[in-house]
N, C-alpha and C positions, 0 to 999 in steps of 0.2 A: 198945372204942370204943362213945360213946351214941348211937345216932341215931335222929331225931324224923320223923317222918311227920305232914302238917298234913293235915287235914278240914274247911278252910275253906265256907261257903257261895257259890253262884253270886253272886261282885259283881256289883253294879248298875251300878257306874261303877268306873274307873278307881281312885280317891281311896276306895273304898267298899275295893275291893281291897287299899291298900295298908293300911287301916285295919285289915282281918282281920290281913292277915300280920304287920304289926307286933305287935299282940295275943299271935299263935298262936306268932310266934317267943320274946318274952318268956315265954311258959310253958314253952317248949321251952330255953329259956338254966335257967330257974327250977331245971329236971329236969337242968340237968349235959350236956345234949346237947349233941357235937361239931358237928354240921352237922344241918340241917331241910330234905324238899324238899315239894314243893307239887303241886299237879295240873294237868294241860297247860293250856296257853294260860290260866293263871292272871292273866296281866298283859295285856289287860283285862279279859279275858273269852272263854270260848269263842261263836264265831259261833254267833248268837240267843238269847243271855242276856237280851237286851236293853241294853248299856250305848250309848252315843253312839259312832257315827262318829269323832268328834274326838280321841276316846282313842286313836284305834288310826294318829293320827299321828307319826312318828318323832319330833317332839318331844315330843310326850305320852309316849311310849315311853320315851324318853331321860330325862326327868327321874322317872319312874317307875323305869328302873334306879339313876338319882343316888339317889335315898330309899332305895333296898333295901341299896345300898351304903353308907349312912350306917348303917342299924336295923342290918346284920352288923356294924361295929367298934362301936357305942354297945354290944351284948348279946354280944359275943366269941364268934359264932357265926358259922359257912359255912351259906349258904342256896343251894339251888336253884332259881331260879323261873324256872317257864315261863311265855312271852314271844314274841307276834307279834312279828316283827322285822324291816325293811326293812335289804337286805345286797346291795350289789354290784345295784340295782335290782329286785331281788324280794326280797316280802313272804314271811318262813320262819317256819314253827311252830319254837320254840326251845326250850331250857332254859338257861338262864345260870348258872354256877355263879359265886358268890363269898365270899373267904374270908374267915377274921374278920376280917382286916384290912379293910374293906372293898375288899380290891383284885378289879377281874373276871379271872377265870383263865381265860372263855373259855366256846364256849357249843357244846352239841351240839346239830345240828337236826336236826328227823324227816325220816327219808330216804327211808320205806315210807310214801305219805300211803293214809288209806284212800278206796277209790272217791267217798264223797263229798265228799269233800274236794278234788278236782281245783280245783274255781274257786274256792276261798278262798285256798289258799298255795301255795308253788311248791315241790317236794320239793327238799331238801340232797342232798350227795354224797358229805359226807367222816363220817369218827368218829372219835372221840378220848376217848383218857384223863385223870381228873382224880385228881388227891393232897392231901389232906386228911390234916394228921396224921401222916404216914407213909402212912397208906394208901389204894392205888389202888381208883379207882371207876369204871363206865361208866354212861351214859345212854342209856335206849330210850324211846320216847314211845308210848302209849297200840298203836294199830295194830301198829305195825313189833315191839313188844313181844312181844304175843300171837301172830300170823301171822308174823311171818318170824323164830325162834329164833337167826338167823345173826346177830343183830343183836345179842344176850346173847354169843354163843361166840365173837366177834370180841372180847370185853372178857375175858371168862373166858383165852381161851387168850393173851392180851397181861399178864396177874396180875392183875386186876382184881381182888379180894377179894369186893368187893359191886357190883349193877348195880340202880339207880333206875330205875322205870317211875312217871314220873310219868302219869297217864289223865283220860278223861273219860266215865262212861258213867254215867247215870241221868236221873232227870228227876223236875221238883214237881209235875207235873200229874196224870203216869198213869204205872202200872207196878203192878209187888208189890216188897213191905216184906222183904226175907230174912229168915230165922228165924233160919237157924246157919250158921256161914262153912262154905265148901267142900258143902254139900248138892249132891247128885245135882237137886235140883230150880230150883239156882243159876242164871243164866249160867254159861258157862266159864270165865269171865275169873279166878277165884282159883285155878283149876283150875291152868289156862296160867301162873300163877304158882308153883305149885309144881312146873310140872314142869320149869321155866325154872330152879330151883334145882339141881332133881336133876338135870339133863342134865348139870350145866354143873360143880356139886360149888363154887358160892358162895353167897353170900347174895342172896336178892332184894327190894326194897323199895320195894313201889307206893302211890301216895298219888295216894286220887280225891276228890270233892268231898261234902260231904255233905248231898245231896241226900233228898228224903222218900223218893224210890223207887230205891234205887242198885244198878247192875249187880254193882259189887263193893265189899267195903270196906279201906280204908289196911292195907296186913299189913305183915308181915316174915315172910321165909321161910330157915329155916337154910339148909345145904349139903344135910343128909340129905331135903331137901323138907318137913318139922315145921314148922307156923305157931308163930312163937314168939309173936306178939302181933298181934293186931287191932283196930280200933277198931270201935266198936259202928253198925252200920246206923242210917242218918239223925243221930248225933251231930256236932255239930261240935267240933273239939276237936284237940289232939295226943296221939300215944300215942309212947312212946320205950321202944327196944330197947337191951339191952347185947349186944353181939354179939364175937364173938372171931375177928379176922382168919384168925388161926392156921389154923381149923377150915375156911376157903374155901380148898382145895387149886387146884381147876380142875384135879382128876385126870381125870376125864370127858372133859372140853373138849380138856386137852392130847394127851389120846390117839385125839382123832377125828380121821382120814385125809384130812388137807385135800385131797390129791392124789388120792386117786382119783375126785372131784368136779369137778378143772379142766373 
């Protein structure tokens, strides 16, 4: 199976957003890629990007998913975007999966928000599996990703093959440039990625934004924890992996003792 990881920039607006993704998914249809996901709260914007208020109203929203739903059947691809979402009267950090047909299969929301984040979204509750192709996927969003593992072994030990962490961590103004993926002198955050593979004995596949200064960059990580491919620090761009179901046992996962944790 192909799958594309996007490195879009911070949109400015709404419309700027779907203007990246449409782009980045056509490169990614270009390359043969089954499915493309994106980096959190992609749709409109992560709070203080600066795009407008306006955008981040449910019909802004809504016709923002109408578009993403049209660019999947127009390029015969399943895309992931992450999406502020008003649901049941509160506003959730998302990820929407949908398939090439353009139809939505459904959306995982972050359920682990991190401390600062209290007054912007309301945390989710449930998690769920998605299939693409034959094969099972889960969704962790940025936080709940890296800090709570439980949130990866809940998809592992259900078949998941591969688990998307779509993130948000860097910034244009200030920070350091990485030299080489996974350095001791990093963040953690690719760290926590590889070891979210090996725990768990799937693939894992995070996509952040790319920013001048960025905490991590878009990987793909096998089962045995080996980066198979990353994209370059500050590129914007897609990078696409061949990856083989087969190889994501969730031997790891399926053999951890849920019961002596009740």
């Amino acid at each position: 199976m192909k799958i594309a990881l996007a490195s879009p920039p911070f949109p400015t607006s709404i419309n700027d957003g779907l203007y990246w993704l449409e782009k980045l998914v056509k490169d990614a249809a270009a390359a043969q890629a089954e499915i493309i996901c994106f980096p959190e709260s992609y749709l409109p914007g992560y709070p203080g990007m600066g795009y407008e208020a306006e955008d981040r109203t449910q019909e802004k929203l809504q016709a923002a998913l109408d578009k993403v739903c049209a660019i999947a059947s127009e390029n015969e691809i399943a895309i992931i975007v992450p999406m502020d979402w008003h649901h049941e009267g509160k506003l959730l950090n998302v990820a929407f999966v949908v398939a090439a047909s353009g139809e939505v299969l459904g959306f995982q929301s972050k359920n682990q928000l991190d401390p600062t984040e209290d007054n912007i979204w309301e945390a989710g509750t449930e998690r769920q599996l998605f299939e693409i192709n034959g094969v099972k996927f889960g969704i962790t969003i940025c936080h709940e990703g890296f800090r709570y593992p439980e949130s990866v072994r809940w998809s592992a030990q259900r078949e998941a093959r591969i688990v998307f962490l779509p993130h948000f961590g860097g910034s244009n103004t200030e920070g350091v440039l990485p030299k080489e993926w996974g350095s001791k002198e990093n963040p953690y955050y690719e760290k926590a990625i590889m070891l979210r593979a090996m725990e768990n004995t799937i693939y894992m596949a995070s996509s952040n934004y790319a920013s001048r200064y960025p905490d991590a960059a878009s990987s793909v990580i096998a089962p045995d924890g080996s980066c198979i491919i990353h994209e370059a620090y500050g590129r914007t761009g897609v990078i696409v992996a061949d990856i083989d179901p087969s190889k994501a046992t969730g031997l790891l996962a399926k053999r951890f003792k849920n019961t002596l944790y009740n």
